[in-house]
C-alpha positions as CSV (number, residue, x, y, z in Angstrom):
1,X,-136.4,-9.1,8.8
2,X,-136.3,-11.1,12.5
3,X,-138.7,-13.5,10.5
4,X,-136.3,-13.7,7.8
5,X,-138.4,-12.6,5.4
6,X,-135.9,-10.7,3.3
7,X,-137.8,-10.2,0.0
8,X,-140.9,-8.6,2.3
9,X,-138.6,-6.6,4.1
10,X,-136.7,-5.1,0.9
11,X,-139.9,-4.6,-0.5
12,X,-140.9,-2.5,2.8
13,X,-137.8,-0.6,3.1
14,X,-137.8,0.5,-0.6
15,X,-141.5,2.3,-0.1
16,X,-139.7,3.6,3.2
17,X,-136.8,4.6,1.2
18,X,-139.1,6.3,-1.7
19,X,-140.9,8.3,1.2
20,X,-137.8,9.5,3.3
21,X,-135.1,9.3,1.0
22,X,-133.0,11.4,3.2
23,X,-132.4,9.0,6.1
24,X,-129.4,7.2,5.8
25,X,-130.1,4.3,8.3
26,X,-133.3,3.0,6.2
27,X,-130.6,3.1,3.2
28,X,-128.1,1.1,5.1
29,X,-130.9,-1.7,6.2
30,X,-131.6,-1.9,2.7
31,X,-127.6,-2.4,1.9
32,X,-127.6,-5.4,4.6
33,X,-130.9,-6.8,3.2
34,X,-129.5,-6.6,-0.3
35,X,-126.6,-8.4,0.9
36,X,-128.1,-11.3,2.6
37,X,-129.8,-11.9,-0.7
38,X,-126.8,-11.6,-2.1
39,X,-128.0,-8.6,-4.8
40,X,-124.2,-7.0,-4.4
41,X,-124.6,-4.2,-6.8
42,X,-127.8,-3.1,-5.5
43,X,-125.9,-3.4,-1.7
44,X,-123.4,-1.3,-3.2
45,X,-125.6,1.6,-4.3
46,X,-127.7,1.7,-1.5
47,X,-124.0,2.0,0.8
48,X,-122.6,5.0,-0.7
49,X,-126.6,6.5,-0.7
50,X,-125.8,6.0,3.2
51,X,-122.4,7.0,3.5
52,X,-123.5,10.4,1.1
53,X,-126.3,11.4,3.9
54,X,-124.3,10.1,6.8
55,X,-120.7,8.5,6.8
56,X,-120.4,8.0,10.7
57,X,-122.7,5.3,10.3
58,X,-121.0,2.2,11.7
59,X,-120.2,-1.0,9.6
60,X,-120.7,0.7,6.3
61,X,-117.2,0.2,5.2
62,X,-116.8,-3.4,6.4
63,X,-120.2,-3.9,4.4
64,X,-119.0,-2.2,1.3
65,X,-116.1,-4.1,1.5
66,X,-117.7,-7.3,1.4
67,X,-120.0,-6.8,-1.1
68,X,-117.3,-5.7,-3.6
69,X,-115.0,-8.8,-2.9
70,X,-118.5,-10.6,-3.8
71,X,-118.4,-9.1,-6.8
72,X,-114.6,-10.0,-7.5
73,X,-113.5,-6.7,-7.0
74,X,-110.9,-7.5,-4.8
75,X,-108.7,-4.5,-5.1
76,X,-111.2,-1.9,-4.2
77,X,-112.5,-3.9,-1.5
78,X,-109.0,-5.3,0.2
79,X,-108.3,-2.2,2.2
80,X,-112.5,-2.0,3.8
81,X,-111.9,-5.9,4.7
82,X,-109.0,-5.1,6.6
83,X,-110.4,-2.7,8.6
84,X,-112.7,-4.9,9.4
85,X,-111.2,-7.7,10.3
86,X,-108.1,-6.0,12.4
87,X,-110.3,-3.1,13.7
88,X,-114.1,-4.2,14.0
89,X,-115.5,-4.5,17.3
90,X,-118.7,-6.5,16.1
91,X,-117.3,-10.3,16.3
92,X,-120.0,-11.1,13.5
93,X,-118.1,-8.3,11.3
94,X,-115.0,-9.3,11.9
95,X,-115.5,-13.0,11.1
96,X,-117.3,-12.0,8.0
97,X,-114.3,-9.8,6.9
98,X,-111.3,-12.5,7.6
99,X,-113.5,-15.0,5.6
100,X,-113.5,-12.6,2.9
101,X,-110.3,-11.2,3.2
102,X,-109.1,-15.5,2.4
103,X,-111.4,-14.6,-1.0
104,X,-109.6,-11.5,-2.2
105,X,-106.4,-12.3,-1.4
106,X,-106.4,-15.4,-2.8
107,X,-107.8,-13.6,-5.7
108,X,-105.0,-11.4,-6.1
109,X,-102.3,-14.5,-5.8
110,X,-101.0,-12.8,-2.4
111,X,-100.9,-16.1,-0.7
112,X,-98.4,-15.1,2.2
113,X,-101.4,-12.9,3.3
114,X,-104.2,-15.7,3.3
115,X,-101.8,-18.0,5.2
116,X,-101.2,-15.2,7.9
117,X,-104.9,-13.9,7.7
118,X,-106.1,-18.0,7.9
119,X,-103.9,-18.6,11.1
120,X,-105.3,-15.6,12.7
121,X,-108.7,-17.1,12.1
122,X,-108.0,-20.2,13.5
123,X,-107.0,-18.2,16.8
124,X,-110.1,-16.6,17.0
125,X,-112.5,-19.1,15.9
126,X,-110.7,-22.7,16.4
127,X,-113.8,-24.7,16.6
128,X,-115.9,-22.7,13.7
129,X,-117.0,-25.8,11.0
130,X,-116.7,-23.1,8.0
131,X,-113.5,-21.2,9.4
132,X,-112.1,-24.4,9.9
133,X,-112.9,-25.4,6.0
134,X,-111.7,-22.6,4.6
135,X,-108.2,-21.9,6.0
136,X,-107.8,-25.5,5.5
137,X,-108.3,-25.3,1.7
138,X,-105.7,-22.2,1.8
139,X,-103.1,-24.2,3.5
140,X,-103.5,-26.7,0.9
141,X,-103.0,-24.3,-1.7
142,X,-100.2,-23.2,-0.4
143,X,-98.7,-26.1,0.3
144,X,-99.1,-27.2,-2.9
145,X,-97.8,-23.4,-4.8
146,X,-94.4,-24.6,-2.5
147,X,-94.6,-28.2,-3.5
148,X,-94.3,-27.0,-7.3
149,X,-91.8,-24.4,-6.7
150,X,-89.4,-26.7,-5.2
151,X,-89.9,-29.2,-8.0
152,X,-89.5,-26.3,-10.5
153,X,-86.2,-25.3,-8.4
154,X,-84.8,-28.4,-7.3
155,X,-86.9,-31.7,-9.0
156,X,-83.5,-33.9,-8.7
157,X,-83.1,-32.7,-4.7
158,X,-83.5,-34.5,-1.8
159,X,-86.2,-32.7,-0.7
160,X,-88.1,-32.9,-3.6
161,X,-88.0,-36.8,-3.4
162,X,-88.8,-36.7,0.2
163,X,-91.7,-34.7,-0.4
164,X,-92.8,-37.1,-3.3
165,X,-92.3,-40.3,-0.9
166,X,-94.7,-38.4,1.5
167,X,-97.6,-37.7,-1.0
168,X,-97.5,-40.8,-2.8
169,X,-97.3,-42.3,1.1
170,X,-100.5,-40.2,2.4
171,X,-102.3,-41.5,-1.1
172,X,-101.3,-45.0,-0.1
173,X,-99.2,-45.1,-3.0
174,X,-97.3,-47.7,-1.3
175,X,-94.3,-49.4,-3.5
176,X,-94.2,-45.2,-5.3
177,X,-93.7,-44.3,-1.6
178,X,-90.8,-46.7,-1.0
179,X,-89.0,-46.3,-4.0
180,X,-89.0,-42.5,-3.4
181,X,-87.4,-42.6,0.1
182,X,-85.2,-45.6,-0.8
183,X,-83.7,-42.8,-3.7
184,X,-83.3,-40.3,-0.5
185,X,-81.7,-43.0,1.4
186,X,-79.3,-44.1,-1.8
187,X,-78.0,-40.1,-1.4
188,X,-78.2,-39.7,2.2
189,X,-77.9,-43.0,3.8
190,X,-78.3,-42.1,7.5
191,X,-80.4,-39.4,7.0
192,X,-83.3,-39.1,10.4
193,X,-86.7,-40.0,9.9
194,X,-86.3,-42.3,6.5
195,X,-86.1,-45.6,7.9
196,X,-88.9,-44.3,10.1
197,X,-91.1,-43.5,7.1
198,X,-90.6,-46.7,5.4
199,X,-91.6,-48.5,8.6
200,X,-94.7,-47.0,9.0
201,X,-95.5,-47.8,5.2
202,X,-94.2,-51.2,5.4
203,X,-96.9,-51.6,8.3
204,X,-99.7,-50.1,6.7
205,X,-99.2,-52.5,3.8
206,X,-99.0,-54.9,6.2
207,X,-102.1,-54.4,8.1
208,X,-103.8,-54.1,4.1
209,X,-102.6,-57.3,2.8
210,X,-101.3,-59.4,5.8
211,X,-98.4,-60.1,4.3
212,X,-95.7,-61.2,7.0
213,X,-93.0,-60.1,4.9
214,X,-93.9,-56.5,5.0
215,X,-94.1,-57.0,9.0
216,X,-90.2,-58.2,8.8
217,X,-89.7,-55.2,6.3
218,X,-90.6,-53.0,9.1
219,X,-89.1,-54.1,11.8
220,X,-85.8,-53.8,10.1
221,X,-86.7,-50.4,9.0
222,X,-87.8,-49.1,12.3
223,X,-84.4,-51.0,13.8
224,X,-82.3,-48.7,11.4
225,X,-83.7,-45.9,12.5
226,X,-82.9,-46.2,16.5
227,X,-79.4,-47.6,15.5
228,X,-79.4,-44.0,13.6
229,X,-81.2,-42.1,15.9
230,X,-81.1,-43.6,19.0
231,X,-83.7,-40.7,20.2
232,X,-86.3,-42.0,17.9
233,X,-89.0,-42.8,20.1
234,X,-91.3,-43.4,18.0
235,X,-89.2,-46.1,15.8
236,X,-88.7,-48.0,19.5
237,X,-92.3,-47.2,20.5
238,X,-93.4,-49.1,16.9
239,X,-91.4,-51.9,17.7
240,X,-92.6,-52.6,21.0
241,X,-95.9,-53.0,19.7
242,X,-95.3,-55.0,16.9
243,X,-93.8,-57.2,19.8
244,X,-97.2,-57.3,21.0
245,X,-98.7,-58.3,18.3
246,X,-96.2,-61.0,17.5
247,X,-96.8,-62.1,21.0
248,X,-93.7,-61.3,22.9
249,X,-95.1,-59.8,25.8
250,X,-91.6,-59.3,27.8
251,X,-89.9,-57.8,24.7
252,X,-92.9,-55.6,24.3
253,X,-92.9,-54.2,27.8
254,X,-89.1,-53.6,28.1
255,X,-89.3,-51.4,25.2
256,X,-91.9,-49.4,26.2
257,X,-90.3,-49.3,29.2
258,X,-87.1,-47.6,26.9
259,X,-89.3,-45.2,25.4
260,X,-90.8,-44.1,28.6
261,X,-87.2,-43.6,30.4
262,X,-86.1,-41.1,27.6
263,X,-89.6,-39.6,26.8
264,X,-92.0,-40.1,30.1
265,X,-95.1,-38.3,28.7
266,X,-95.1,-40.4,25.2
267,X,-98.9,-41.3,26.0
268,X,-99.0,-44.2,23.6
269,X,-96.0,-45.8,25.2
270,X,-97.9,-45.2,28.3
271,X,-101.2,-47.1,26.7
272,X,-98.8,-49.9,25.6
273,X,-97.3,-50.7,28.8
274,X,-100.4,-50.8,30.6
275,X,-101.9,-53.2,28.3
276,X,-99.1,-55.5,28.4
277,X,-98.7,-55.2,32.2
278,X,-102.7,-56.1,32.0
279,X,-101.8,-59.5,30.5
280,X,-99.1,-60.4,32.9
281,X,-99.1,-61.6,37.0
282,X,-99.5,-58.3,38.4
283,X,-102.4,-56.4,36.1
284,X,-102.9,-53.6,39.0
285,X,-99.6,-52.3,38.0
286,X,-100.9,-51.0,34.9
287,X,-102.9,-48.5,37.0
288,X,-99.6,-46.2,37.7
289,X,-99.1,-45.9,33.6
290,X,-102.8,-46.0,32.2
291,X,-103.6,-43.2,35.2
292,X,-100.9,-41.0,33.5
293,X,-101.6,-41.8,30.3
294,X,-105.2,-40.4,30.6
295,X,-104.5,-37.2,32.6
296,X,-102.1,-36.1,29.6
297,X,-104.2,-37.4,27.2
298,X,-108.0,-37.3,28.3
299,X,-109.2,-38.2,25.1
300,X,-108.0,-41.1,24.6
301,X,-110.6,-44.0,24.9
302,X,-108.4,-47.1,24.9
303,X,-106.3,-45.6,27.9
304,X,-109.4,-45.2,29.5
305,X,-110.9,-48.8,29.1
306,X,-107.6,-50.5,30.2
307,X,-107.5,-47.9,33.3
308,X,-111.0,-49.5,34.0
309,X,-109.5,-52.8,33.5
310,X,-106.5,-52.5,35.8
311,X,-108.9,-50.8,38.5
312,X,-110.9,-53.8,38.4
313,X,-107.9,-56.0,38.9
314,X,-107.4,-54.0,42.1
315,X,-110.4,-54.4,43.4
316,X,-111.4,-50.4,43.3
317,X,-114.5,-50.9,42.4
318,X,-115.3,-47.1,42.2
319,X,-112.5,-46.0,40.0
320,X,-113.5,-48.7,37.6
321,X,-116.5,-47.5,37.1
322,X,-115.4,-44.0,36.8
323,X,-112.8,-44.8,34.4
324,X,-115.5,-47.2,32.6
325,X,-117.9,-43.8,32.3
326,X,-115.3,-41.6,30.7
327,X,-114.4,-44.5,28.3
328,X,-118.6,-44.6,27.1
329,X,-118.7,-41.4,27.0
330,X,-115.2,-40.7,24.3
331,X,-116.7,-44.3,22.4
332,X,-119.9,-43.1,21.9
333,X,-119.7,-39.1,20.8
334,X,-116.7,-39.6,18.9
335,X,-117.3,-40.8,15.3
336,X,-115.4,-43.8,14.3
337,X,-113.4,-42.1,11.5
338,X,-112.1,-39.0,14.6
339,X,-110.7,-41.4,15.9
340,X,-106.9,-42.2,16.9
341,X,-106.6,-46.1,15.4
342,X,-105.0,-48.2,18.3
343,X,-102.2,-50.6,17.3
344,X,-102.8,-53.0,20.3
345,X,-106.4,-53.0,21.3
346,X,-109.9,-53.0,19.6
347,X,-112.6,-52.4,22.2
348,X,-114.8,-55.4,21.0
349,X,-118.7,-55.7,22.6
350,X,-117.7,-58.7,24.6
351,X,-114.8,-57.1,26.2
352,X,-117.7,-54.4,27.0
353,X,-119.7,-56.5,28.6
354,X,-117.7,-58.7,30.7
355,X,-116.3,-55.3,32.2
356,X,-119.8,-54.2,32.9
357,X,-120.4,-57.5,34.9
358,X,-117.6,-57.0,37.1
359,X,-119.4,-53.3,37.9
360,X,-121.1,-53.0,41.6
């Protein structure tokens, strides 16, 4: 078994079984061999030999239990599973149980139950790869057992068209996605958040095909929204950087400025101003904003190369390097897809390297 030699060992604990065939732990080895590979029924039989010669043995029930939702009998197996997840105090058990649990009750179209058992796991195990895989399929489910019962309820509602400007939106379902939210704004002219929404997508068209008239789209969009909302940060926030990109560097930094004197920790305001304050007479005055930026957001590579930037404007020579260390660290274990695109900077290899030169 510690060589993983599971057929061997079954093999082995059968003869052992065959000669002392009253000793319920050599039956309950030969359950958990069975189920590691993954012979359920024989797991099965070999449990309730166990639990027959001796049911104080522990883990028996969390194992029964997971060996009939492997067989897709969910029903028997529920009430085991959630002993064993709520009351197990083997963390290997327990894990084993709240993946299952995800199985059965999904299997029994109790989905409430596999949201609230898939947030629990997430609690518990919030960096585990295959936790992390599976609740995410649940709340996609679920997410989409709502989607079509407010379509079956409502299908002519505002909510339902939001919700269809949003998916055709994440599928880049552009001109669907406009048309969609342009119907919620027809019923609900100043309704928050629209204007914002077709911004965004007018942008990410934008950025596809270049168009300058999508770029004008958007700014008009994200316009409406502050003159609805004046709170919308991040309608201001996307307007200041367009005004970087378009090249108007004092528009640009007095509306991050705005954001930032409503919303002081909005980090990618923070970012923006620092790179715009980089450009002009006075770079080390980026440092205030581009420091603050990184302590509430330490993960953040761009904030961490323009930090290095406005240190070396300043002449701290040992700052800069420290900033420039944290920024090749983030740049080169995180994969490009993780992450968070920048609006206003691409670290290019030249930009690298002339920071590099300026190092002691």
């Amino acid at each position: 078994m510690a060589q993983g030699r599971m057929l061997d060992a079954k093999s082995s604990f059968e003869k052992l079984a065959r000669t002392e065939p009253s000793v319920a732990e050599v039956h309950a080895t030969l359950a958990a061999i069975c189920f590691k590979l993954k012979i359920f029924d024989e797991a099965l039989r070999e449990i309730e030999q166990a639990e027959r010669l001796k049911p104080s043995l522990p883990r028996l029930d969390s194992l029964m239990g997971l060996s009939l939702s492997e067989l897709g009998r969910f029903k028997e197996a529920l009430p085991k599973l959630e002993r064993g997840f709520k009351q197990s105090s083997d963390d290997v058990t327990r894990r084993m149980c709240g993946l299952q649990l995800l199985r059965a009750y999904s299997g029994l179209d109790r989905d409430s139950d596999a949201v609230e058992t898939a947030l629990q796991l997430n609690k518990r195990y919030p960096k585990d790869p295959e936790v992390l895989y599976h609740t995410g399929r649940i709340y996609g489910n679920y997410a989409y057992i709502t989607m079509e019962e407010l379509h079956d309820q409502a299908p002519n509602s505002i909510w339902m068209l939001q919700a269809q400007g949003e998916a055709n939106e994440s599928q880049q379902n552009y001109d669907a996605a406009i048309t969609s939210f342009n119907h919620v704004l027809a019923i609900e002219p100043r309704r928050p958040g629209i204007h914002y929404r077709l911004g965004r997508i007018y942008l990410a068209r934008f950025t596809a095909n270049q168009d300058p008239k999508d770029r004008d789209a958007a700014v008009q969009e994200f316009t409406a929204e502050v003159e609805i909302h004046s709170l919308s940060g991040s309608a201001a926030y996307e307007l200041a950087n367009i005004a970087v990109q378009t090249g108007d560097r004092e528009k640009a930094r007095q509306g991050f400025e705005s954001v930032l004197q409503q919303f002081p920790d909005f980090e990618e305001a923070l970012v923006g101003l620092g790179g715009v304050l980089l450009d002009g007479e006075s770079p080390q005055d980026a440092v205030t904003p581009l420091e603050r930026a990184t302590k509430i957001r330490p993960d953040d590579e761009v904030a961490w190369y323009r930090l290095a930037q406005a240190e070396r404007s300043e002449g701290n020579k040992e700052k800069q390097q420290n900033a420039l260390e944290a920024f090749r660290k983030l740049h080169h274990t995180t994969p490009a897809g993780m992450r968070r695109p920048s609006e206003t900077l691409d670290v290019t290899p030249q930009q690298l390297g002339a920071l590099k030169e300026a190092e002691p």
